[in-house]
C-alpha positions as CSV (number, residue, x, y, z in Angstrom):
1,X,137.8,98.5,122.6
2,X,137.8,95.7,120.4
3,X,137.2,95.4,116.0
4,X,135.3,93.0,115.5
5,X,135.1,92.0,111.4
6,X,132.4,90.2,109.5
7,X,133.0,88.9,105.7
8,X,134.3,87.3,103.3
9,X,137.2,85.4,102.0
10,X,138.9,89.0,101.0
11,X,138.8,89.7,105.0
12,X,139.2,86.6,106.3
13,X,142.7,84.8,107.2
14,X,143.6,81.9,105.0
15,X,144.5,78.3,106.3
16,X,148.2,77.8,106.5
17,X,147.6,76.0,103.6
18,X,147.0,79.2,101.1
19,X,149.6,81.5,102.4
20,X,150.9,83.9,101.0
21,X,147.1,84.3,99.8
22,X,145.4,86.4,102.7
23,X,142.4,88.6,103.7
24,X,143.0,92.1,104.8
25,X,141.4,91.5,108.1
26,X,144.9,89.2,108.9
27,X,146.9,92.3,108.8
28,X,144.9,94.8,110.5
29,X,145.9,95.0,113.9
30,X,149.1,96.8,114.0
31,X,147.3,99.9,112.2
32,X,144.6,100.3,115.0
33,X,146.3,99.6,118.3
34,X,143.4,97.7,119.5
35,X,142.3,94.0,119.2
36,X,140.8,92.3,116.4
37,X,138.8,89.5,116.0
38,X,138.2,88.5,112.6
39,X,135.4,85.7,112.3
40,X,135.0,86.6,108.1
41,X,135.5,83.6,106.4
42,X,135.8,82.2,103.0
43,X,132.4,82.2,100.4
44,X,130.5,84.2,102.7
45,X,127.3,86.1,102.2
46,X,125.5,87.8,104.6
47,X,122.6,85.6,104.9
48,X,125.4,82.4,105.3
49,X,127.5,84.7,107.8
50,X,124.1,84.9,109.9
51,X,123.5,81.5,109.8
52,X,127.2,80.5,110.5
53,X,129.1,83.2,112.6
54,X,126.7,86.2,113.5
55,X,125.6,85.1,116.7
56,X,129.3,83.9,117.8
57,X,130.3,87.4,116.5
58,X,127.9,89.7,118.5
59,X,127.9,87.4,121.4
60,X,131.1,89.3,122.4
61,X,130.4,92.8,121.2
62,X,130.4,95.3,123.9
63,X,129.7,98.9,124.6
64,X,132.5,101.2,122.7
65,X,133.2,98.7,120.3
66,X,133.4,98.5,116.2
67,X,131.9,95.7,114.0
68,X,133.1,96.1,110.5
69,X,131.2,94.7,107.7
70,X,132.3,93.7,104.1
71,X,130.1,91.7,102.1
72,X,129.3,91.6,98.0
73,X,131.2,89.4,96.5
74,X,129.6,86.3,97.4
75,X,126.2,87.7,97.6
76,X,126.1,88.9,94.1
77,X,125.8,85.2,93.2
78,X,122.4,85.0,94.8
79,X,120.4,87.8,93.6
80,X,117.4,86.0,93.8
81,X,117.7,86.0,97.8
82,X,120.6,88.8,97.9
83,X,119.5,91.3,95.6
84,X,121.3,94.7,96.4
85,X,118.6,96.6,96.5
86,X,117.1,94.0,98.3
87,X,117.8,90.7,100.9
88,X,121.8,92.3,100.9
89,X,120.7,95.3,102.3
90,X,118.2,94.3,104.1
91,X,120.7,91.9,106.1
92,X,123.4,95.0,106.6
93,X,121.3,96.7,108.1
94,X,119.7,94.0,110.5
95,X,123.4,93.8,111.3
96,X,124.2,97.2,111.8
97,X,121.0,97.5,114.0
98,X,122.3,94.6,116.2
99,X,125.3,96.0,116.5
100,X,123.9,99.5,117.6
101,X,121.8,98.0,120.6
102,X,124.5,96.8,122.8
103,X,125.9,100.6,122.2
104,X,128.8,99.7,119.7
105,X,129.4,101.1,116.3
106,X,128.9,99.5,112.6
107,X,131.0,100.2,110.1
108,X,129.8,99.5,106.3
109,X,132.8,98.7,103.2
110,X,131.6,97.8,99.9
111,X,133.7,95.5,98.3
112,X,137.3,95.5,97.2
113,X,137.0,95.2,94.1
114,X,138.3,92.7,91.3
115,X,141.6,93.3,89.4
116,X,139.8,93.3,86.2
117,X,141.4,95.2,83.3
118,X,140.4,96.5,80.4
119,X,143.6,98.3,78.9
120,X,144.9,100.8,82.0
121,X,141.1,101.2,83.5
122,X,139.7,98.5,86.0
123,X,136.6,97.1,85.0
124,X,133.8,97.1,87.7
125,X,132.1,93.5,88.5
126,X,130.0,94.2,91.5
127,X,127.3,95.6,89.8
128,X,125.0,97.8,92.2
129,X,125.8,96.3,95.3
130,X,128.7,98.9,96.0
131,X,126.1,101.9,95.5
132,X,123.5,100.4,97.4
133,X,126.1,99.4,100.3
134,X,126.6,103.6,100.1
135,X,123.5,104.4,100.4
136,X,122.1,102.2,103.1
137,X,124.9,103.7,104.9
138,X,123.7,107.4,104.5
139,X,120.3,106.3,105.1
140,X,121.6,104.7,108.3
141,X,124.1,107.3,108.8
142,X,126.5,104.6,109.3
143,X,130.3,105.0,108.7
144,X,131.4,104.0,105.2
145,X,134.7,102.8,103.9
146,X,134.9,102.7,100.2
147,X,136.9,99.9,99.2
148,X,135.7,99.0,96.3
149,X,136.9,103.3,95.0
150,X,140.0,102.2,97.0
151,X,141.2,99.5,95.4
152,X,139.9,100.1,91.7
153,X,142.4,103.2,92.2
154,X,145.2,101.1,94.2
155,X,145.3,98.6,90.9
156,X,144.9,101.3,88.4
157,X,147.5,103.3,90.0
158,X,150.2,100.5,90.1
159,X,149.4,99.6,86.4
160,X,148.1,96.3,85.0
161,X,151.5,94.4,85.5
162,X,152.5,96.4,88.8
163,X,149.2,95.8,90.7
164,X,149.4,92.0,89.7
165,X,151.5,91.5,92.6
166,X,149.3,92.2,95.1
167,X,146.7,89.6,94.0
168,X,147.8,86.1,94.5
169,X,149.8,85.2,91.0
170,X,152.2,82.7,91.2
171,X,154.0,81.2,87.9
172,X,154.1,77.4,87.4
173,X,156.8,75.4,89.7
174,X,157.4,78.9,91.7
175,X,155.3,77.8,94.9
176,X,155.1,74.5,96.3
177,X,151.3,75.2,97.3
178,X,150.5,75.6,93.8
179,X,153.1,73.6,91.6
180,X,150.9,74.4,88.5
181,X,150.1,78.0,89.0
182,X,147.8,80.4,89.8
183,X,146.2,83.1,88.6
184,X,143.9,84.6,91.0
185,X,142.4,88.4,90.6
186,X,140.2,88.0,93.9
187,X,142.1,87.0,96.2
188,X,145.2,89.3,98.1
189,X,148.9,88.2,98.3
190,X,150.0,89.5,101.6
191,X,151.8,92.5,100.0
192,X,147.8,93.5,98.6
193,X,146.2,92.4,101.8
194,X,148.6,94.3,104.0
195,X,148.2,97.6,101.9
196,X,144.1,97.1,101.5
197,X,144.7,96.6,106.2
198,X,146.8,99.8,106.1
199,X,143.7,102.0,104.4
200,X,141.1,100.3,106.8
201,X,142.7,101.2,109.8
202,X,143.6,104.6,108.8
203,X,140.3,104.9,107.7
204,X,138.9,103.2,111.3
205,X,141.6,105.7,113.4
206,X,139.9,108.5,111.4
207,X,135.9,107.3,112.1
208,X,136.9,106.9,115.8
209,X,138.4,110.6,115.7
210,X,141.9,109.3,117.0
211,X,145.0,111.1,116.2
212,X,143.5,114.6,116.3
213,X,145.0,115.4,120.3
214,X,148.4,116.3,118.7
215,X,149.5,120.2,118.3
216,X,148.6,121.4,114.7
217,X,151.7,122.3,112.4
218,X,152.9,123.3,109.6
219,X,150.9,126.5,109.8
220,X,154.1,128.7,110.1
221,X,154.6,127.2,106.5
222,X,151.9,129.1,104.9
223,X,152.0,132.5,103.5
């Protein structure tokens, strides 16, 4: 079985170029025990990532295998053509359907979202594309993992200066790939990316019903 991941730059691996900046998708292998091949790359939308890397993608998707999908951020730009309600969805769900006819499984995420603040509360940016991607996935009864409810409560619960590290922030003259700076609330350091990987994949172990073989305990602990 193998994961296969389509989206954008908050998936994808960066160039050497951009480390420590990185997707989630870099870092989550060791969490599922399987393969992954990560094709999500950086400004995508669903209708470019059709155009670009879809075919490549589920050219190589076989029976028993998971396609995870994450796309918003980009497509929010375009609501003319990528309206949530509208040529977004309308695009998951040709993917999902593709996906389902050579017998593998689709997994919808809405977005991670933005480390926005507005004093300790994160302020939402994406709009309706989140609810929409929720309920295209009930109407499909496709799995869902929530990021954008994931990490709106992974920033707010580290704080406004605490969650800062997991976003790519760097102070003048402290990395040499960006000698003047950078403040970035999109895009993951590693330490965000890795954390964001750790969810998915317990989230992906939980979809595929792995982990539930071993003995129940803890029940002599109850009274």
């Amino acid at each position: 079985m193998t994961y296969h991941l389509a989206g954008d730059s908050t998936v994808a691996a960066c160039p050497p170029e951009e480390h420590p900046m990185s997707g989630w998708g870099s870092h989550l292998a060791p969490h599922v025990d399987a393969p992954v091949r990560n094709l999500a790359f950086g400004g995508a939308t669903t209708e470019s990532f059709l155009a670009a890397s879809w075919d490549e993608l589920i050219g190589e998707v076989e029976a028993g295998d998971t396609v995870v999908i994450q796309f918003g951020h980009n497509d929010q730009k375009d609501p003319a053509l990528l309206d949530a309600r509208g040529g977004y969805t309308d695009r998951l769900a040709r993917m999902v359907g593709e996906v389902r006819e050579r017998g593998a499984t689709a997994v919808l995420c809405t977005s991670c979202e933005r480390r926005w603040f507005d004093g300790d509360r994160v302020t939402p940016t994406h709009g309706d594309y989140p609810n929409a991607v929720r309920d295209l996935a009930e109407e499909l009864a496709a799995p869902l993992i929530d990021l954008t409810a994931f990490t709106t409560w992974l920033y707010e619960d580290e704080g406004p200066e605490g969650s800062a590290l997991l976003l790519s922030h760097f102070a003048p003259g402290t990395h040499p790939h960006w000698p003047e700076g950078l403040t970035d609330d999109t895009h993951f350091h590693e330490r965000g990316a890795r954390r964001i990987a750790a969810y998915v994949g317990r989230q992906l172990r939980g979809i595929a019903r792995l982990d539930g073989d071993a003995p129940a305990r803890g029940s002599e602990l109850v009274h």
